[in-house]
C-alpha positions in Angstrom: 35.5 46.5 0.0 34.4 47.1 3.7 31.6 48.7 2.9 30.9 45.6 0.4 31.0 43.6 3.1 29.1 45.3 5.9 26.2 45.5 3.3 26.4 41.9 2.6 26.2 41.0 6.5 23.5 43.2 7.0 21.5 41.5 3.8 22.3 37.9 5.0 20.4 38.7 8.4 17.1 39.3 6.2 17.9 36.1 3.6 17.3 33.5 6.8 16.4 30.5 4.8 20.0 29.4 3.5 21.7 26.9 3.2 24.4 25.5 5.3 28.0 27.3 4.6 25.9 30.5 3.7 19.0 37.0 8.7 16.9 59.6 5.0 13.4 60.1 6.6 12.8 57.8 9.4 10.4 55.7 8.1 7.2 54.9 9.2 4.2 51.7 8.6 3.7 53.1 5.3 6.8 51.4 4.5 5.7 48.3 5.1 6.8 46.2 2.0 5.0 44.0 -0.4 7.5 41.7 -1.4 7.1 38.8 0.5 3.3 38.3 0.8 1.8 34.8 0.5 -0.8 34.2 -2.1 -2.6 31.1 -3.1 0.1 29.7 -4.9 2.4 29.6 -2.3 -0.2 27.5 -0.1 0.2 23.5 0.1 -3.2 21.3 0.5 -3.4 19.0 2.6 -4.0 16.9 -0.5 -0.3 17.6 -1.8 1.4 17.7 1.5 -0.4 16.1 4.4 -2.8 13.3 2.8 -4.6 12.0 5.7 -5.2 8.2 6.4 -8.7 6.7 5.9 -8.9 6.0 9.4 -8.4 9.9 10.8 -11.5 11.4 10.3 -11.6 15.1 11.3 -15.0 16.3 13.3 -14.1 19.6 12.9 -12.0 22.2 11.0 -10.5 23.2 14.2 -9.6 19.1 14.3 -8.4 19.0 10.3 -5.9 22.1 11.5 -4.2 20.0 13.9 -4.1 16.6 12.2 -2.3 18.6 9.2 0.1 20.6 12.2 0.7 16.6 12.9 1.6 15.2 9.4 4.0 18.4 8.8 5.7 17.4 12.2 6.3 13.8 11.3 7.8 14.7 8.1 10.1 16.8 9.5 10.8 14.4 12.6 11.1 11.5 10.0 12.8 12.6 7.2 13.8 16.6 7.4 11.1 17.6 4.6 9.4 20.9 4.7 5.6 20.8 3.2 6.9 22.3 -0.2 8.9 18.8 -0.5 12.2 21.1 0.6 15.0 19.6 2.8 16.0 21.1 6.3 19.5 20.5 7.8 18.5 16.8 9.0 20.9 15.2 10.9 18.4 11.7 11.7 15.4 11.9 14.0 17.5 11.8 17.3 18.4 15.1 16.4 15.4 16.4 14.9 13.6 15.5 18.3 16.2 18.1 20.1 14.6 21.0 18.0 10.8 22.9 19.4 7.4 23.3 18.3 4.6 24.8 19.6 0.7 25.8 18.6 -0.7 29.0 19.3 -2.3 32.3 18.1 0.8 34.4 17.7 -0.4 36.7 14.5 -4.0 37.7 16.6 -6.2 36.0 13.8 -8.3 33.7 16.4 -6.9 30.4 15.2 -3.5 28.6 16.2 -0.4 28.7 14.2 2.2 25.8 13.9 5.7 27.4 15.2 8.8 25.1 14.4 12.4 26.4 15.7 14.5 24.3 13.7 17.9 25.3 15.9 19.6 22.1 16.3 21.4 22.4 13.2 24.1 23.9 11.7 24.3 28.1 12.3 23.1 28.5 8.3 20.7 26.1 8.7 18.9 27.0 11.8 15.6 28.3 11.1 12.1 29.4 12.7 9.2 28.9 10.9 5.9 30.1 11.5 3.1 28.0 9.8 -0.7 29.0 8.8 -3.8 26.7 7.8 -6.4 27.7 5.6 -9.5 25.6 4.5 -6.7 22.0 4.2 -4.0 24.1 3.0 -0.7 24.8 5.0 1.4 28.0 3.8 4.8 29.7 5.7 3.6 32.8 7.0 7.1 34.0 8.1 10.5 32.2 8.1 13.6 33.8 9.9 16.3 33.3 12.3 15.1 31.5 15.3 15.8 34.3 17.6 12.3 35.9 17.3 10.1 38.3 19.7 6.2 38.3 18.8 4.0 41.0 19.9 0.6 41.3 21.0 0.6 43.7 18.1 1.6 41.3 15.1 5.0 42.5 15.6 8.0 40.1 15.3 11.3 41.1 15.9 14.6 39.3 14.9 17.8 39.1 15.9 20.3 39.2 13.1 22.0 36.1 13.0 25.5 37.8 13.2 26.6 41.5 14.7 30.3 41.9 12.5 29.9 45.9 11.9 29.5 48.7 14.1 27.3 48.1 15.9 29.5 46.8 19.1 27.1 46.7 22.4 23.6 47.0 20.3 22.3 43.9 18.3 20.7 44.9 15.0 17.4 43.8 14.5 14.9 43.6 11.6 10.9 44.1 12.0 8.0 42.0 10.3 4.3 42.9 10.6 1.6 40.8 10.5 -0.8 41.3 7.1 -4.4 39.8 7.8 -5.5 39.7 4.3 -2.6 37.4 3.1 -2.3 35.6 6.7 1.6 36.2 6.1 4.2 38.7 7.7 5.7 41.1 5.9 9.3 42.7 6.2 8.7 46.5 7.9 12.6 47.3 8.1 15.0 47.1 11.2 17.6 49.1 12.8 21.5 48.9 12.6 23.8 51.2 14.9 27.2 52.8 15.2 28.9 51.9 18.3 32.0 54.7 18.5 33.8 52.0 21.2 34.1 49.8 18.3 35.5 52.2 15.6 36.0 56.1 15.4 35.6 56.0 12.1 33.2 54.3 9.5 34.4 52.4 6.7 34.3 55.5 4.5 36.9 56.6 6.8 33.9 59.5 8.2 34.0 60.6 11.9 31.9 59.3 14.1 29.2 62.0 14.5 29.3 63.9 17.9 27.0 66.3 16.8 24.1 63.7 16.0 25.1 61.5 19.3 23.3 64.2 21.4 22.7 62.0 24.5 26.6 61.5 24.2 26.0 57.6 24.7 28.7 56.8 21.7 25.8 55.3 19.7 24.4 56.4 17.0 21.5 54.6 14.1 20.9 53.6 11.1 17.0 53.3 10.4 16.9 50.8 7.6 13.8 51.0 5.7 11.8 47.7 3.9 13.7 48.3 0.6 16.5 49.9 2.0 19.1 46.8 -0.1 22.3 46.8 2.4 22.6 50.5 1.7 24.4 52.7 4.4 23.0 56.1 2.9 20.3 57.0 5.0 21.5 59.6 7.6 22.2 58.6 11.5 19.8 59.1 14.1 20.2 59.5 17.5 18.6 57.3 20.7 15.2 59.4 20.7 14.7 59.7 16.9 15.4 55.9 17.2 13.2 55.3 20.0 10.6 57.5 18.2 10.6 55.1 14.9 10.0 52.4 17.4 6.9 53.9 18.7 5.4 54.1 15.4 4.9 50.7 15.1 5.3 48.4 18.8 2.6 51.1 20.2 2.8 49.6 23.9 2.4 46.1 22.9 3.4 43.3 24.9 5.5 40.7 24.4 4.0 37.3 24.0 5.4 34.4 26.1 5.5 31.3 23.9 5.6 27.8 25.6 7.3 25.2 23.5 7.5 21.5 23.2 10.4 18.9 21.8 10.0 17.7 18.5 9.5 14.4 20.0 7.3 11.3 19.0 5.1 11.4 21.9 4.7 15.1 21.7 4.3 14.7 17.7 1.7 12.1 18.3 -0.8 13.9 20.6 -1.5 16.1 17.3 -3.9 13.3 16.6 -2.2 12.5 13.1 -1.0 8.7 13.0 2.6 7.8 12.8 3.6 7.3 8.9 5.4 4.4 8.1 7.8 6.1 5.7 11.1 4.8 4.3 13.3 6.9 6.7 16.8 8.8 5.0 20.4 8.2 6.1 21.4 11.3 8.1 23.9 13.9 5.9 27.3 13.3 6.9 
């Protein structure tokens, strides 16, 4: 039943988009998985989900992007609605303006992306989303637990949103990696670890391994591949195997420093995309 348990954990750190009351070989960027790559028919238009007034007329595509970043903010200022017509944990716009956005190039492609942390909200609720534009349509190029690290790389790390195993003084984490043909991120795997402080023995009742704990730290890790399914039966590794996987894929990148912005009208506004007057919902609760 532990081991039931641990595995679920570790799945509900990947599964980040919930709802509220619910993120042997070392492997390497071949393992990148396929499962969660955008297509076309994941994409809204802007006719669908951001119809533009008569009166905003953009000059340029560059001018269209930003209009449609500012008609996906008002919705979800105004009434908690994603661009698929899905519902966020809205609480009424004087909380919605508590929660960040900000515009920039974070996947390397040359044009900006529309980041929304949606953290003022209840823990299974929170989420950060990172949005694309192609040609009028908007798509989700990654959604996850708003405790994210981009890289210069196309590298996102994130925190799980809850460290209940082993794991003790290190926080797992799971990797996603840009993919330039679908303009969406793709899950690479992540890393879980065995902190002997926390428990001598696993929940199979198994040692903890002295013999693979070579730099005799007390920790020792699990390299979890992209379809590894909240398995624990890939063998441990020790700090410089683990630090080796890592290598394979952050190659020296650098973190990328990302300046954000409330989620306030003003803010909202300077997108260029007029105020919509909306019928506005009565806040849950």
């Amino acid at each position: 039943m532990k081991k039931i348990l641990s595995s679920l954990l570790a799945l509900s750190a990947i599964v980040t988009l919930a709802t509220c009351g619910a993120t042997s070989k070392i492997p390497t960027a071949s393992s990148v998985s396929e499962k969660d790559t955008a297509n076309d028919s994941d994409k809204t238009t802007a006719e669908d989900a951001a119809p533009l007034d008569k009166s905003t007329v953009p000059a340029s595509e560059e001018e269209a992007q930003r209009l449609a970043f500012g008609k996906v903010l008002w919705d979800v200022y105004q009434r908690g609605t994603l661009p698929d017509g899905s519902a966020l944990d809205y609480m009424g716009m004087e909380a919605a303006a508590e929660n960040r956005f900000a515009l920039t190039d974070v996947d390397g492609d040359g044009q900006e992306e529309l980041l929304l942390f949606w953290d003022n909200a209840c823990m299974a609720g929170t989420t950060e989303f990172i949005f694309g534009y192609d040609s009028g349509g908007i798509h989700v190029e990654l959604s996850a637990f708003p405790d994210l690290i981009f890289y210069d790389n196309g590298i996102v790390e994130e925190s799980w949103s809850h460290n209940q195993g082993l794991a003790g003084r290190f926080w797992p984490y799971n990797i996603y990696r840009y993919d330039a043909e679908n303009d969406a991120y793709q899950y690479f795997g992540g890393v879980d670890a065995w902190d002997k402080d926390v428990q001598e023995e696993n929940y199979e009742g198994d040692s903890f391994p002295t013999d693979i704990d070579v730099d005799g730290d007390g920790l020792v890790y699990y390299i979890l591949s992209a379809d590894w399914g909240g398995q624990y039966n890939m063998p441990l590794v020790d700090g410089a195997d683990y630090e080796s996987w890592r290598n394979t894929f952050m190659d020296e990148a650098e973190e990328i420093n990302i300046l954000t912005q409330k989620l306030t009208e003003e803010n909202i506004a300077a997108l260029g995309y007029p105020k919509p007057d909306v019928p506005l919902p009565q806040p849950a609760g």
